[in-house]
Structures are given as structure tokens and as C-alpha cells.
Kinemage of the C-alpha trace (Angstrom):
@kinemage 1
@onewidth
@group {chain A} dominant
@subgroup {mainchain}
@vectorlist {calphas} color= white
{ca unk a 1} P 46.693 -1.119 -10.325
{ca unk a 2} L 45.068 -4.218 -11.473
{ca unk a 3} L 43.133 -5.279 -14.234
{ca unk a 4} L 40.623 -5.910 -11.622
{ca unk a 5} L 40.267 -2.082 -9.720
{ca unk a 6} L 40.163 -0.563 -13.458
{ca unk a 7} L 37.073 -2.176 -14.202
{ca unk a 8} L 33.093 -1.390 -13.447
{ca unk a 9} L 31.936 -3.779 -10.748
{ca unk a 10} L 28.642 -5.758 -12.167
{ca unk a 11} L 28.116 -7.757 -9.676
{ca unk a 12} L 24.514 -5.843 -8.377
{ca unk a 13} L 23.413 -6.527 -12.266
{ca unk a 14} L 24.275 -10.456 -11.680
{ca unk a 15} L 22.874 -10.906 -8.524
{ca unk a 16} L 19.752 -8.632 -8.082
{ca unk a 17} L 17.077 -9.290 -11.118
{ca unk a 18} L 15.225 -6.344 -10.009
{ca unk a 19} L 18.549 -4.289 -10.261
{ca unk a 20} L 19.440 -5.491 -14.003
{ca unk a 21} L 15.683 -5.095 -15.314
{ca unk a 22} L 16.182 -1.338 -14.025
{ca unk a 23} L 19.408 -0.854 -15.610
{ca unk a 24} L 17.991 -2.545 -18.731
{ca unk a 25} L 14.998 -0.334 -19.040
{ca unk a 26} L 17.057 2.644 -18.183
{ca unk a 27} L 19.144 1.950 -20.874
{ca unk a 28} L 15.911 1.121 -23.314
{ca unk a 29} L 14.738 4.745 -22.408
{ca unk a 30} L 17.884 6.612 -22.595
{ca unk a 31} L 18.365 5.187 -26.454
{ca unk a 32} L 14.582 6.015 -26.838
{ca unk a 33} L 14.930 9.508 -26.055
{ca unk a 34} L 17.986 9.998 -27.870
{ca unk a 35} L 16.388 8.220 -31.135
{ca unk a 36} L 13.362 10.749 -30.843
{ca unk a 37} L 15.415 13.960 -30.779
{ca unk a 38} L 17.202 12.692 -33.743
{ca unk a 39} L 13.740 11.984 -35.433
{ca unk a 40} L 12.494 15.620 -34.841
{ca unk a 41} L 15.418 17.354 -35.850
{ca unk a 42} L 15.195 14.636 -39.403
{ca unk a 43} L 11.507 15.748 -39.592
{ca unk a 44} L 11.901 19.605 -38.775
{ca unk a 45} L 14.714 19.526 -40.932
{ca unk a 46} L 12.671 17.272 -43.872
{ca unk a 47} L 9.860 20.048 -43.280
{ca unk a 48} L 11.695 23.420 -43.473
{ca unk a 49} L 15.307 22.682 -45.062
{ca unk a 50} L 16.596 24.415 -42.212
{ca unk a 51} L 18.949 23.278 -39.289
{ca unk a 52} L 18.667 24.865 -35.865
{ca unk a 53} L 21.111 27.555 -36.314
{ca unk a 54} L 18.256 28.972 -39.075
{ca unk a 55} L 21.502 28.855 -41.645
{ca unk a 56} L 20.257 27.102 -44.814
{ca unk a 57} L 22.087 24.111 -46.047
{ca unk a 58} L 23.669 23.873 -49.153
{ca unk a 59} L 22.097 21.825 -51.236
């Protein structure tokens, strides 16, 4: 198998503009959500000293 076959084809994101700024802004919004979750559990955490589980962390 070829170098070629292993890879991800990327030749809609070079070649449709439309396609790319989807991917792009899919890929905006994915990091956004992820970013967010990892806010809120900083902030619950900041709040109540307590992770999800309800254990208290040492500390």
C-alpha cells in the first residue's frame, strides 16, 4: 500500500471554497465547545472545590 492510499484525500478542501470554509468553521466550533466544557468544569470546580465525582480534592 502506498504512501498515497494511507493518506486523507483533501482535494474537496482545495478545490471547493465553500467546502473548506465549512470544514474551517466546523473545526472553529468543535474547539469552541470543547474550550467551554473545560471552562465550566474550571469554574464549578473554582466555585465548590469539588470535581464531578463529588470526591473532594486534596489540597
Amino acid at each position: 500500500m502506498g504512501m498515497r492510499r494511507a493518506l486523507i484525500d483533501v482535494t474537496p478542501l482545495r478545490t471547493s471554497r465553500a467546502f473548506r470554509r465549512l470544514w474551517v468553521g466546523q473545526t472553529l466550533s468543535g474547539f469552541g465547545g470543547h474550550m467551554t466544557v473545560v471552562a465550566v468544569m474550571f469554574q464549578v470546580w473554582q466555585m465548590t472545590h469539588r470535581c464531578w465525582s463529588g470526591r473532594r480534592w486534596p489540597g
